[in-house]
C-alpha positions, 0 to 999 in steps of 0.5 A, a space after each residue: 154907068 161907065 166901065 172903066 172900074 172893072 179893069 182896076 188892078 193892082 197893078 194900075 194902082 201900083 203904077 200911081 204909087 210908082 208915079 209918087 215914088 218918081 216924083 222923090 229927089 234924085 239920089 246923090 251920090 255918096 248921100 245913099 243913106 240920107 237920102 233912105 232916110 229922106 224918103 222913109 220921111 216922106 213916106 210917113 208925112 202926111 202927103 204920103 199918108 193920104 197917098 196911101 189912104 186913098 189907095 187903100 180906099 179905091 182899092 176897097 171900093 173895087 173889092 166892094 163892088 166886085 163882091 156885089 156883082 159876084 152876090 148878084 150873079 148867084 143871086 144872093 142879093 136882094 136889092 140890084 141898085 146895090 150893084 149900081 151904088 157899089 160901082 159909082 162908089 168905087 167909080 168916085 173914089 178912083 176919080 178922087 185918086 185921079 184928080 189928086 194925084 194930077 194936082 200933086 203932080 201940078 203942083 209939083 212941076 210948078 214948084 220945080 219950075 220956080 226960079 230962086 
């Protein structure tokens, strides 16, 4: 199994948020306060929501494995294969986010590039 999800922190999670946060419009001038009310409608649409679901989830896989690791060094766990699933799991899930994440952002640079 690959390593890559014991360096997950916040802050790499922080930085997909920020990431979705950029992809938002430019705030006009002197439009301030629509544009606040733009984004907070955003952040409750359902795209925003899965968003923020499948953050959540990573980060909850991560805390499961991390928690399964602690329980097999002090030797609370019976069975070690539940070490490998809680990685692959948490492995998955930070996939999914990834690959998401990409096609939103795809998808977003294809939309903008349209011609009207």
């Amino acid at each position: 199994m690959s390593t890559p999800i014991q360096g997950i922190t916040n802050t790499g999670i922080t930085g997909i948020t920020n990431t979705i946060q950029k992809i938002a419009p430019p705030v006009r001038p002197g439009k301030e306060e629509e544009q606040a009310t733009e984004l907070d409608q955003v952040k409750d649409s359902s795209f925003g929501s899965l968003f923020k679901d499948m953050i959540q989830d990573v980060r909850d896989t991560d805390a499961e494995f991390s928690q399964a690791q602690y329980l097999l060094a002090t030797g609370q766990i019976d069975n070690p294969a539940q070490v490998n699933l809680a990685g692959y799991k948490a492995e998955l899930s930070l996939n999914l986010l990834i690959q998401l994440r990409d096609r939103a952002l795809t998808a977003y640079n294809e939309l903008k590039n349209m011609s009207v």
